[in-house]
Residue frames as a rotation matrix with the C-alpha (Angstrom) as fourth column:
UNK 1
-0.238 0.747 0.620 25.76
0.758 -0.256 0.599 -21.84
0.607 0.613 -0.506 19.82
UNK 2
-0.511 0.428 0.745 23.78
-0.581 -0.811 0.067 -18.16
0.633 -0.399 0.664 20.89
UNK 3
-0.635 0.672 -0.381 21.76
0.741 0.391 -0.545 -19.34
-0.218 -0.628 -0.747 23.73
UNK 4
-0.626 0.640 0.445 17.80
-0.169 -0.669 0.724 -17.06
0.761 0.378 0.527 23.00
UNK 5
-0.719 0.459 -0.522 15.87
0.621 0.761 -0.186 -16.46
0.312 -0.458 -0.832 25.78
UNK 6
-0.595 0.391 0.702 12.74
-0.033 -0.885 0.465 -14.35
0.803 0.254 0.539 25.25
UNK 7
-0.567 0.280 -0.775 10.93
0.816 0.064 -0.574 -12.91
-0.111 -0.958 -0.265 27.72
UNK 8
-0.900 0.174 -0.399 8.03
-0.169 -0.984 -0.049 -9.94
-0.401 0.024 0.916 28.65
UNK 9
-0.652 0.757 -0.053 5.23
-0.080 0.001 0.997 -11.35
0.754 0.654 0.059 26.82
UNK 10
-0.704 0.696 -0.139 1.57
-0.051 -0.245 -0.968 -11.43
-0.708 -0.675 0.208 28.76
UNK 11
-0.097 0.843 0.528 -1.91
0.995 0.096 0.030 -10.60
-0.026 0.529 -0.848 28.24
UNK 12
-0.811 0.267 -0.520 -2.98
-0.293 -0.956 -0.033 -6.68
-0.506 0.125 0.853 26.74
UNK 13
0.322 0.940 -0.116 -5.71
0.331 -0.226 -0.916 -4.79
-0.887 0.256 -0.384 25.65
UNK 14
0.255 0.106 0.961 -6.32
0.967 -0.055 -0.250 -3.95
0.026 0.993 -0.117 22.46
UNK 15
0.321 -0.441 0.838 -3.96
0.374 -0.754 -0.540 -0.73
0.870 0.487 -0.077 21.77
UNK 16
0.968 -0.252 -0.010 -1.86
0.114 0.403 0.908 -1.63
-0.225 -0.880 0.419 24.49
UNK 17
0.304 -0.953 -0.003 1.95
-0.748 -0.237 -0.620 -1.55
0.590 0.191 -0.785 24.71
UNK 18
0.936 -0.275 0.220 4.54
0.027 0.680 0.733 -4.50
-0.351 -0.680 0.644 25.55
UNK 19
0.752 -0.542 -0.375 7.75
-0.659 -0.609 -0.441 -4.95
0.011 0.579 -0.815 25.63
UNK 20
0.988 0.079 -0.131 9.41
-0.072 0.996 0.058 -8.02
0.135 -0.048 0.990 24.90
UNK 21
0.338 -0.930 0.144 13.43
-0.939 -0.322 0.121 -8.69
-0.066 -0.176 -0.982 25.73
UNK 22
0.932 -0.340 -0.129 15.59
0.227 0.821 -0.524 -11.87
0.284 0.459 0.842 23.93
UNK 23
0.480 -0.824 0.301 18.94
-0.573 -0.034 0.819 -12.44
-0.665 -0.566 -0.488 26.60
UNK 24
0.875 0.038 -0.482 21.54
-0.391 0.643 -0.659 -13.58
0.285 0.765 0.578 24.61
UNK 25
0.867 -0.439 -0.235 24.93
0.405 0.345 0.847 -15.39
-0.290 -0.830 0.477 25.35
UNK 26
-0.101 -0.882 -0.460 26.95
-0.062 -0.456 0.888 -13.05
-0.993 0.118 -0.009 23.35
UNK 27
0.559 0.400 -0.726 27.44
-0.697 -0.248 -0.673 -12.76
-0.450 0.882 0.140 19.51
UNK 28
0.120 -0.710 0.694 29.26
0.377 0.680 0.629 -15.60
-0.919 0.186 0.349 17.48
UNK 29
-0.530 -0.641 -0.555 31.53
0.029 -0.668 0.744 -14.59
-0.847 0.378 0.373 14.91
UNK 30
-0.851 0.294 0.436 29.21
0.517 0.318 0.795 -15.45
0.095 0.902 -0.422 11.87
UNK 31
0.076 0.912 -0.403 25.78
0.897 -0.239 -0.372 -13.50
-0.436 -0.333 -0.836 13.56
UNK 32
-0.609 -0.634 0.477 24.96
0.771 -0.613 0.171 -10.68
0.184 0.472 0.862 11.64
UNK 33
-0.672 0.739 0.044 21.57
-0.283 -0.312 0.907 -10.44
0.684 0.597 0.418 12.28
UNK 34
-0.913 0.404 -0.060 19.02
0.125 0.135 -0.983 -9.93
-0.389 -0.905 -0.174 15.32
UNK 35
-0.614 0.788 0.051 15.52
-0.334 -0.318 0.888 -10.68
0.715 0.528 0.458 14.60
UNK 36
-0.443 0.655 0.612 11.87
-0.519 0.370 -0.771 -11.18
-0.731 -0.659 0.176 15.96
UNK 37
-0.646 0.664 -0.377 9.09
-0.236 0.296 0.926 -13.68
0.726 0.687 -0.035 14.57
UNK 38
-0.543 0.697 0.468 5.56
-0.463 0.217 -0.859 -14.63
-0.701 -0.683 0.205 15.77
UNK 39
-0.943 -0.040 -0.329 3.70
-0.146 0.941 0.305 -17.56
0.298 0.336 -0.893 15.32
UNK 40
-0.090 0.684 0.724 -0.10
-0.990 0.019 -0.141 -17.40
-0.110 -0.729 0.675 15.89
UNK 41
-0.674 -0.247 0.696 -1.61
-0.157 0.969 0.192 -21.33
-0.722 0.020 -0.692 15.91
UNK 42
0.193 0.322 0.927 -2.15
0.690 0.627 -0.362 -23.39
-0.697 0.710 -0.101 13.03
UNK 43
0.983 -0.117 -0.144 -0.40
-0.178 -0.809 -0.560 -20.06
-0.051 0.576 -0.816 11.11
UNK 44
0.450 -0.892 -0.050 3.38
0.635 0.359 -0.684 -20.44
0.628 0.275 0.728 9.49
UNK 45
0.212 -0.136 -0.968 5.70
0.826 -0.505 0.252 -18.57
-0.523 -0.853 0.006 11.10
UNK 46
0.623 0.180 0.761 6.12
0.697 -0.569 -0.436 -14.67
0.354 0.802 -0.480 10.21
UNK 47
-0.309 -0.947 -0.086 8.82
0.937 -0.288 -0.196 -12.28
0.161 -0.141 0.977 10.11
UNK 48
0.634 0.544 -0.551 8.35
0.754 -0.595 0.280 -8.98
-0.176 -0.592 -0.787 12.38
UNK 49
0.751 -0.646 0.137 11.44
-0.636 -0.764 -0.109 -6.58
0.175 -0.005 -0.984 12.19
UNK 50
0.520 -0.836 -0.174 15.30
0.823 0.546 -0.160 -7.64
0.229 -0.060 0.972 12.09
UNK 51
0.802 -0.597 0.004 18.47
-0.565 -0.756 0.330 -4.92
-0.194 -0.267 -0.944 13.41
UNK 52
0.577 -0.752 -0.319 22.15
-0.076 0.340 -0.938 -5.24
0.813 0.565 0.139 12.15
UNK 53
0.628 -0.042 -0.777 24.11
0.698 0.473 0.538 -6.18
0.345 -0.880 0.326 14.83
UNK 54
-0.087 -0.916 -0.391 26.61
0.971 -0.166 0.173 -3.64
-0.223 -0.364 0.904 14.37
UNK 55
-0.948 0.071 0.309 25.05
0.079 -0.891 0.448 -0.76
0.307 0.449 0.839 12.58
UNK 56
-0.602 0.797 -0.051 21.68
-0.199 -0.212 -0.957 0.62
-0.773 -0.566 0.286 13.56
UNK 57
-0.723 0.449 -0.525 19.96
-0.593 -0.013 0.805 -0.74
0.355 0.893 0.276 10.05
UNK 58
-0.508 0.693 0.511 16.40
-0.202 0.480 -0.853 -2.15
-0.837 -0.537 -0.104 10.81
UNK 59
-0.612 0.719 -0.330 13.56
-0.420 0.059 0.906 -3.71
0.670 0.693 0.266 8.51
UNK 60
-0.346 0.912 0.219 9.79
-0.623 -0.049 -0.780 -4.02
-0.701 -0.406 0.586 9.44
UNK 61
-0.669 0.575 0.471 7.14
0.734 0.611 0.298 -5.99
-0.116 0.545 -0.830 8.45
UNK 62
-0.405 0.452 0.794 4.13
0.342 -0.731 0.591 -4.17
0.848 0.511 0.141 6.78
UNK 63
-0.147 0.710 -0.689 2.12
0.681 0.578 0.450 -5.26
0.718 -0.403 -0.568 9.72
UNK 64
0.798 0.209 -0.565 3.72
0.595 -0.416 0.688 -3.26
-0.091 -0.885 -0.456 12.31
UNK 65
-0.045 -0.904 -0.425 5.24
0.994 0.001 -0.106 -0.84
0.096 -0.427 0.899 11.09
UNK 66
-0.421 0.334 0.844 4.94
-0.207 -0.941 0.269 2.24
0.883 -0.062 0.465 12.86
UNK 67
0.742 0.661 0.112 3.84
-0.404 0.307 0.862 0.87
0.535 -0.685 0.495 15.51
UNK 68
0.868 -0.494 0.039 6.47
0.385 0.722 0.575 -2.29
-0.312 -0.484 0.818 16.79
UNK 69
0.670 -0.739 0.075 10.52
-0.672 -0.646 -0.362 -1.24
0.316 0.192 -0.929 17.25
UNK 70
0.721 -0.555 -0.415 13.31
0.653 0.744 0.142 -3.59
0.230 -0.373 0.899 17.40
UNK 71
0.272 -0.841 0.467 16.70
-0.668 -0.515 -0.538 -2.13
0.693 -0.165 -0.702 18.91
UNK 72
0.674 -0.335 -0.658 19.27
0.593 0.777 0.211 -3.85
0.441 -0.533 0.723 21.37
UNK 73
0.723 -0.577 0.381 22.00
-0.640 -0.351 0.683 -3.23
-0.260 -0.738 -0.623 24.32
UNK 74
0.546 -0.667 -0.508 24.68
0.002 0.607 -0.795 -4.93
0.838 0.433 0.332 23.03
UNK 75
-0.230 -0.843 0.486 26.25
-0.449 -0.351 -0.822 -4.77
0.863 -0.407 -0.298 26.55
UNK 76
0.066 0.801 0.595 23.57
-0.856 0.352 -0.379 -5.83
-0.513 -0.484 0.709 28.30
UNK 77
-0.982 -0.050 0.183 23.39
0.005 0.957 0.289 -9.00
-0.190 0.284 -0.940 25.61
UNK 78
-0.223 0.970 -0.096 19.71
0.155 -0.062 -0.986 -7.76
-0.962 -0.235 -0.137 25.46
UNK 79
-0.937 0.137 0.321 17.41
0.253 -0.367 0.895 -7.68
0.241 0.920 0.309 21.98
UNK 80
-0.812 0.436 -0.389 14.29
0.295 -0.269 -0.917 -5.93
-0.504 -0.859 0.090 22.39
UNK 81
-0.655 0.583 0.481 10.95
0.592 0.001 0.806 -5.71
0.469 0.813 -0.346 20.72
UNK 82
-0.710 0.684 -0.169 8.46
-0.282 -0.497 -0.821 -2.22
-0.645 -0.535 0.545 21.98
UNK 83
-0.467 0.819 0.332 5.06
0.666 0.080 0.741 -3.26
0.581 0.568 -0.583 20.34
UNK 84
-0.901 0.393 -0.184 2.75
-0.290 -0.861 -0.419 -0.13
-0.323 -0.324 0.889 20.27
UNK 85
-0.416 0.811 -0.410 -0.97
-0.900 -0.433 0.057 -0.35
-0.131 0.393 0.910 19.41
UNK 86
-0.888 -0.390 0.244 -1.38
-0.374 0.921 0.111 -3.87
-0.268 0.007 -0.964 19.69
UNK 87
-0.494 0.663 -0.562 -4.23
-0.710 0.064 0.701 -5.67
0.501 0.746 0.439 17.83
UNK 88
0.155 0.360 0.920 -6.67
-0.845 0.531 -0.065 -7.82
-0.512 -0.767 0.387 19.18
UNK 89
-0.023 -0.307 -0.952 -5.53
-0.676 0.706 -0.211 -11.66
0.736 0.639 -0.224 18.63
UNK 90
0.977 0.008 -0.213 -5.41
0.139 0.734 0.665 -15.26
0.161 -0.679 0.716 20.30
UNK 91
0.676 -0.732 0.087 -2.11
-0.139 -0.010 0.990 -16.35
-0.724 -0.681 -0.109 21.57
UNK 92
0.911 -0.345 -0.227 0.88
-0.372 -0.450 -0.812 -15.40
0.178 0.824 -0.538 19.54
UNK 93
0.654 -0.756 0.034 4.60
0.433 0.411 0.802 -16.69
-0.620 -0.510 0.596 19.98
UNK 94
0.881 -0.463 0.096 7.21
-0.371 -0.802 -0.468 -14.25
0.294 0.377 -0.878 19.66
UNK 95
0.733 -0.655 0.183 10.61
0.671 0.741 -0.037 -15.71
-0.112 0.149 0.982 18.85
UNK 96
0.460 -0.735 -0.498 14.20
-0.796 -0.590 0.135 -13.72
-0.393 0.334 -0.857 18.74
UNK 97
0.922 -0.058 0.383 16.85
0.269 0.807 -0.526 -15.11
-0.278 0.588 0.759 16.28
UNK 98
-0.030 -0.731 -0.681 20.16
-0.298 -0.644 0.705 -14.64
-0.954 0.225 -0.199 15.09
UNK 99
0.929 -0.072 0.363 21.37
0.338 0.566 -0.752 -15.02
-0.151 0.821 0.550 10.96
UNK 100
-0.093 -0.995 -0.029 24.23
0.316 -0.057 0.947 -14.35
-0.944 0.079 0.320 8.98
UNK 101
-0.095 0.007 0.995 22.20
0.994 -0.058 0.095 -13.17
0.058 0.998 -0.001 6.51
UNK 102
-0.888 0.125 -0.442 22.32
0.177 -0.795 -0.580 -9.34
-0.424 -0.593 0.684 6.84
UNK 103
-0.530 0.833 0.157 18.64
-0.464 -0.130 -0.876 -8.41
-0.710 -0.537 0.456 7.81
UNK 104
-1.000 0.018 -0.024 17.06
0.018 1.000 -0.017 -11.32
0.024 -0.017 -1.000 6.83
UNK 105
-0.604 0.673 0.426 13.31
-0.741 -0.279 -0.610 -11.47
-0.292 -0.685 0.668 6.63
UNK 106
0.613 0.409 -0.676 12.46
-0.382 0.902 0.200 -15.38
0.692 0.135 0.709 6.14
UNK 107
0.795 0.044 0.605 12.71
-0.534 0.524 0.664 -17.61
-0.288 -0.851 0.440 8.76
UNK 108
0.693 -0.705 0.150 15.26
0.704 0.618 -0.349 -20.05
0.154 0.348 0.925 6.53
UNK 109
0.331 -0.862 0.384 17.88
0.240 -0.317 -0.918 -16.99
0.913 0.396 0.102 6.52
UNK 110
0.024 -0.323 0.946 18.00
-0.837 -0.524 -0.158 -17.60
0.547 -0.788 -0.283 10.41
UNK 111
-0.191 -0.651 -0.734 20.26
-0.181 0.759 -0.626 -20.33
0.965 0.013 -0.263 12.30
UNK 112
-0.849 -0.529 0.007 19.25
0.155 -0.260 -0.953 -19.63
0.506 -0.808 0.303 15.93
UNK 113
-0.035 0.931 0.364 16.20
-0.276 -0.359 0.892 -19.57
0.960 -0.069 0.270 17.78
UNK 114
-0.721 0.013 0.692 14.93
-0.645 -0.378 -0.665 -19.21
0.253 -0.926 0.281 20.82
UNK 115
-0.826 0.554 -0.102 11.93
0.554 0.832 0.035 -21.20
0.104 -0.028 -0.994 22.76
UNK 116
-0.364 0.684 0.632 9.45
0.262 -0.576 0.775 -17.94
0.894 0.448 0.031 22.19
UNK 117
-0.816 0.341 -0.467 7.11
0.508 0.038 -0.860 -16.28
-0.276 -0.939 -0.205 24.54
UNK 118
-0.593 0.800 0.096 3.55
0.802 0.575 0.165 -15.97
0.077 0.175 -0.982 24.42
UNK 119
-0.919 -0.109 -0.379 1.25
0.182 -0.970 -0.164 -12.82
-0.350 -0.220 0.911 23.76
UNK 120
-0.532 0.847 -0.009 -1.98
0.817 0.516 0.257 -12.17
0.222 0.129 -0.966 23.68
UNK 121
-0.864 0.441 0.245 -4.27
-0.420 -0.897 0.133 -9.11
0.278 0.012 0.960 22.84
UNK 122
-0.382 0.904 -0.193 -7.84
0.910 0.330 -0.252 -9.23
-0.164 -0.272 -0.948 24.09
UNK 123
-0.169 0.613 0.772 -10.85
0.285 -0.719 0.633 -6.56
0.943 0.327 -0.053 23.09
């Protein structure tokens, strides 16, 4: 399996900037798909932005887009989420993923997950 291990999260102000990075252990032949989700608590999880592994195609949620960019180093093994303008919220968990569905934006059409990392806007 991808090993997912996200990192970067913290505490910001409200229209703040972070920038979150998901080390992976390489692509397996079936991965088409690199994605984020974020979990706030006692909320399902929700789908943020996804990036084709091989082409530069991306999809957004409504939520943040314009704001939040997904892109990767594919040398590096690195996926990367910039979140601009951040909203004010409790703690959030931000997950990377991998699918095989090509960009994917339910949680079922991804096989892979990380153990998330924690974010938090404050006023």
């Amino acid at each position: 399996q991808v090993h997912l291990v996200e990192s970067g999260g913290g505490l910001v102000q409200a229209g703040g900037s972070l920038r979150l990075s998901c080390a992976h252990s390489g692509r397996r032949f079936s991965t088409t798909t690199m994605g984020w989700f974020r979990q706030a608590p006692g909320k399902e999880r929700e789908f943020v932005a996804a990036i084709s592994w091989i082409l530069d195609n991306t999809v957004y949620a409504d939520s943040v887009k314009g704001r939040f960019t997904i892109s990767r180093d594919n040398p590096k093994n690195t996926l990367y989420l910039q979140m601009n303008d951040l909203k004010v919220g409790n703690t959030t968990v931000y997950y990377c993923a991998t699918s095989r569905v090509a960009l994917s934006i339910v949680a079922a059409g991804y096989d892979n997950w990380g153990r998330g990392t924690q974010v938090a806007v404050s006023s």
